[in-house]
N, C-alpha and C positions, 0 to 999 in steps of 0.2 A: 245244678243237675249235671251227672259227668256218666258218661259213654265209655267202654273200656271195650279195647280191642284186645287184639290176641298180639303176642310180645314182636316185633319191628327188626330187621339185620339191617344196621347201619354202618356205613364207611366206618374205619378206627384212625386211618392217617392215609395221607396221601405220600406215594410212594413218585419221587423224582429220577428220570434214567436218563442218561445220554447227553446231561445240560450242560448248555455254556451258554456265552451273552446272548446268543438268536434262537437258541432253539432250544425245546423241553420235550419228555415223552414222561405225563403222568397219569400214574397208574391209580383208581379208585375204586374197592370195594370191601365185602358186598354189599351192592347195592339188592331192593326184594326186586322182585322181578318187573319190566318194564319203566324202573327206576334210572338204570342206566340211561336212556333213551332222552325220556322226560327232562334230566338236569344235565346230557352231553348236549341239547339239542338249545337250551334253554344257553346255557354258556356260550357256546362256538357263536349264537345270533350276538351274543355283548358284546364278543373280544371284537368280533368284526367291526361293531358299530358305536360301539358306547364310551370306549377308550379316549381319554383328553390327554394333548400334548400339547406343546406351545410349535410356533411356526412361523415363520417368515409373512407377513400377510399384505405388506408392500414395500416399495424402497423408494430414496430419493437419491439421485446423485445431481452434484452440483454443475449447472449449467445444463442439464437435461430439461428439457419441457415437456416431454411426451415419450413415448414408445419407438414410436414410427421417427426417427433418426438416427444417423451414424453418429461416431463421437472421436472428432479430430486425436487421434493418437491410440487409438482399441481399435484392434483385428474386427470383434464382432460388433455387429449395431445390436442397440438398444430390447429389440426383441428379441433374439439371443441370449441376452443376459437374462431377461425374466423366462425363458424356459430355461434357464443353466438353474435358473433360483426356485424352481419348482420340485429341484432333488436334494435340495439345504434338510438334512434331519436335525432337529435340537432336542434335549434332553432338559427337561428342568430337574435340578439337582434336589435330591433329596435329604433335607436334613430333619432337625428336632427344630427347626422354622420353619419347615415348610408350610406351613397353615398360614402363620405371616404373610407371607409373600404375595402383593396385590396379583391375579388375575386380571388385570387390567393391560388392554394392550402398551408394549413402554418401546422405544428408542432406543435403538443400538447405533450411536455413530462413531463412523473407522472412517481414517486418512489414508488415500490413495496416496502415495507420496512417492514420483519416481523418477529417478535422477539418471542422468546420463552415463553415468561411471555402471550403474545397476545394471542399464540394458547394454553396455558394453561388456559385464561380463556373461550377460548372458545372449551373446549374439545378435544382440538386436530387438530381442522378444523377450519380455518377462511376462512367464504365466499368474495369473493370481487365484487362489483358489476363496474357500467358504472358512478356513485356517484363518489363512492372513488377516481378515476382518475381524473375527472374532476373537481376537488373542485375549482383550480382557472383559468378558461381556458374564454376566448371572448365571448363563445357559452353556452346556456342554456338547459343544460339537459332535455328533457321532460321526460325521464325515467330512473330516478337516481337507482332503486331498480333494474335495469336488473345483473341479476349474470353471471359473466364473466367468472370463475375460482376459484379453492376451495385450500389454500392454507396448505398442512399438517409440512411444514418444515421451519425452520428459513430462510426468503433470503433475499438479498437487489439487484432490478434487478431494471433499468431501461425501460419505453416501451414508444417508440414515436407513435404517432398519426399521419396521414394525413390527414389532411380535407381539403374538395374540393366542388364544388358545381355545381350541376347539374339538371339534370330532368328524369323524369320515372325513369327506373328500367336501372342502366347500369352493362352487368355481367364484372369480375375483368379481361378479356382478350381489355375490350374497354380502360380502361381507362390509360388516357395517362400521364405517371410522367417519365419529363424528364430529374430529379437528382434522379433517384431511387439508394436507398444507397442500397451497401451487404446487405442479412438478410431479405431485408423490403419484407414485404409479403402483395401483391394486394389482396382485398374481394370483391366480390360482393356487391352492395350499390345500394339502395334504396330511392330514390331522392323525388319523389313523395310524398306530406303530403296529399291527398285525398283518403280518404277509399270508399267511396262511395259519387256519385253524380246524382241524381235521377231528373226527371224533368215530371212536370204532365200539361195540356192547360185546363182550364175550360173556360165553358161559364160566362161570365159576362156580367151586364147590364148599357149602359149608355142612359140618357133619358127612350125611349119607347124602344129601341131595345136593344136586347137578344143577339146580334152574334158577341158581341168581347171576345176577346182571355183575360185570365187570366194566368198568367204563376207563379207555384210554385217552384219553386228551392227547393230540401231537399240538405245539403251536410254537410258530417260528414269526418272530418280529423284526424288527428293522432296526435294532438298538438302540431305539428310546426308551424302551421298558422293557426290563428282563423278562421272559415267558414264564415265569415264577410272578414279577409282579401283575404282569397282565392277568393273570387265572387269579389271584389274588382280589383285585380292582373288581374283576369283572363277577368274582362270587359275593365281595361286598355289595355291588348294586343289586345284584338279583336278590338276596338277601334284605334291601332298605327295601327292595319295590311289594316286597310278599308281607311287611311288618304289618300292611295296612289292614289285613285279614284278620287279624289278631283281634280285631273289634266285632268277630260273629262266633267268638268263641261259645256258642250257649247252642246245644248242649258243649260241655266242653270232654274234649276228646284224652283220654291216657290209655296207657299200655300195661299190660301186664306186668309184673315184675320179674326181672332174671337174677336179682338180686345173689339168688343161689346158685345157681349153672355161675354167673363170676366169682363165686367162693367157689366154684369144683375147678374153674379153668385156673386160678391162682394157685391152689394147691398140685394141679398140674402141673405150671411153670417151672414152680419148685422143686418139681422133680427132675422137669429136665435142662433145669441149668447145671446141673451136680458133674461132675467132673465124674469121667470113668474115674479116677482111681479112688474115689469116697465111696463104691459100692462091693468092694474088698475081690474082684474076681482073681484066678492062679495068676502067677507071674507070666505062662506061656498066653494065655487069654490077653490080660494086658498089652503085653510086648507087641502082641501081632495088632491090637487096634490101635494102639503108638505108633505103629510104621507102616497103618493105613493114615496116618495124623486125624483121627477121631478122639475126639477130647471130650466129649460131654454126653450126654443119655439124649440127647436131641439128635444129636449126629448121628447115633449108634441105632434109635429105633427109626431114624429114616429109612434105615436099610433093609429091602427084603431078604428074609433067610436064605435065597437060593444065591442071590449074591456076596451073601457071607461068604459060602461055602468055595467062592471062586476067589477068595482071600489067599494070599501066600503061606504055608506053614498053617493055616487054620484047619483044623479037622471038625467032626460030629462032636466029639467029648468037650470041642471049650465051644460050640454053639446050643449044647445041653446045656451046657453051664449058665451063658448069659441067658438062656431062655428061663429061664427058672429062676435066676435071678431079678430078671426085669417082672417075671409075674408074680413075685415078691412084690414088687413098687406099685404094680397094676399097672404095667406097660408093656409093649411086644413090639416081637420085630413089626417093619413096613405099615409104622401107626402113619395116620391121615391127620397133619398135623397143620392142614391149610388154614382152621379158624383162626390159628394164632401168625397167619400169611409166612406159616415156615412150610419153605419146600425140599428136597432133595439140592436143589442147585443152591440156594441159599444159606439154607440152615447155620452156618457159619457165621456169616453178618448179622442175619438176625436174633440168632443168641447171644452176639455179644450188643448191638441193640438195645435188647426184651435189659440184659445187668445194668446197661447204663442207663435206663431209664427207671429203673428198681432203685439205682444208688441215688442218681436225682430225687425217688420221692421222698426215702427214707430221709435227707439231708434236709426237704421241705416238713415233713412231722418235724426234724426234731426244733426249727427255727419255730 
């Protein structure tokens, strides 16, 4: 038995603005209305909480017994060093093995090694950072410059590493290590690579109506995971957690078909990738949309007529002209051309875009 509803406006792509390694601004629609809300509100609770990364989760150094002491030739004692080691970020590297790679907590161990000539050239003090340890370890430092311990006296000490891999915030009484050696000392660790994740719903227009949902994503991380991977990660899980619904499919639910409105908005496209000079206007018409740099019937009906008219050397005779000419094609000036997320400020990127995504499919038909 199947249920048919009335035809759905869903997202077409996620649009990325402002990104580099910490921080993303993405942009999602349209969503129908109160959709924004439901999956910005549903995401921001993941990235906060649901996100794994690997983590420092204790250490041993040699000759240490405990916390609570100093350590003949180190500036700081012992508790010092596990809050320095409480701001360690590591990254697990991502390849075409990463499925491989045991989640099991493993052993990192680095050689203090510091000789007298070292701290003569550096005045008497060598700093050591989260760098120096890790030089050749699985895992990618994101903050190689964090300072660990300051070292005033010649030593050779070993320090192991545990890393482990988790989510949020777990303090050093959670976590569970069930070959804890003599010595090893649990830290508190920090799992979570989401500094903040923010979510805003604007109005958006499709067609004539005003009342779909826009949904901004801002989210800035800590350089474990690009905010591109995080939003990624984090719509995978939402996505495995909603599979399990799929077993009360009855009656089962579809949509209408737009099958046709996507044959009229294709034969649309086609119009306005066209290059102004395939649709034959005078040479004074041309020249003057040439040294506005408009090149295409997208660019050209973005613009309102009253704005033409404030064109250099443009008069009424070549804005008769292209008006008559575009209502040849079934186009006009100041068209609303948001369905296909072309705006006035963009239209430029996203028509060339709207080609290279054309040339990609055609090159996928013809393989």
């Amino acid at each position: 038995m199947q249920v048919k509803f009335a035809a759905q406006e869903k997202p077409r792509r996620v649009v990325v603005k402002d990104a580099n390694a910490t921080y993303a601004r993405f942009i999602i629609e349209p969503y129908e209305r109160v959709f924004g809300h439901s999956v910005g509100n549903a995401l921001r609770r993941i990235l906060l909480t649901s996100l794994e990364t690997p983590g420092i989760i204790s250490f041993h150094m040699e000759g240490v017994p405990h916390e609570f002491m100093a350590i003949d030739g180190i500036t700081e004692d012992v508790t010092n060093i596990v809050l320095n080691l409480k701001g360690a970020r590591l990254r697990r590297l991502l390849t075409d093995e990463s499925t491989t790679v045991s989640r099991e907590g493993r052993i990192i161990s680095a050689q203090v090694k510091v000789t007298q000539k070292e701290l003569d050239k550096n005045k008497g003090a060598l700093p050591v950072t989260l760098g120096d340890l890790f030089k050749s370890s699985p895992f990618e430092v994101i903050n190689p410059e964090l300072h660990l311990f300051t070292v005033t006296k010649p030593i050779d000490r070993q320090i192991d590493f545990r890393i482990g891999f988790g989510k949020g915030y777990v303090p050093s009484e959670r976590h569970e290590i069930s070959n804890k050696a003599e010595g090893e000392i649990v830290v508190d660790t920090q799992f979570s690579p989401v500094v903040l994740a923010n979510y805003i719903v604007e109005n958006t227009r499709v067609g004539q109506d005003t009342d779909y949902d826009r949904l901004v994503l801002e989210v800035t991380t800590d350089g474990r995971l690009t905010p591109t991977e995080a939003l990624s990660f984090s719509a995978q899980i939402l996505s495995g957690n909603l599979e399990v619904f799929g077993q009360l499919q009855e009656p089962e639910l579809i949509y209408e078909d737009k099958s046709s409105e996507s044959c009229d908005d294709d034969k649309l496209l086609d119009k306005l990738v066209r290059r102004i000079d395939e649709i034959e206007l005078s040479v004074r018409s041309t020249n003057c949309l040439s040294n506005q740099h408009i090149d295409t019937l997208a660019e050209l009906v973005c613009i309102p007529e009253k704005k033409m008219l404030e064109f250099r050397n443009f008069g009424k005779k070549s804005l008769y002209e292209i008006r008559a000419k575009l209502l040849d094609l079934g186009l006009s000036l100041g068209m609303d051309l948001s369905k296909f997320d072309i705006t006035p400020d963009n239209v430029k990127d996203r028509i060339k875009e709207i080609i290279e995504e054309r040339k990609i499919k055609k090159k996928e038909k013809k393989v």
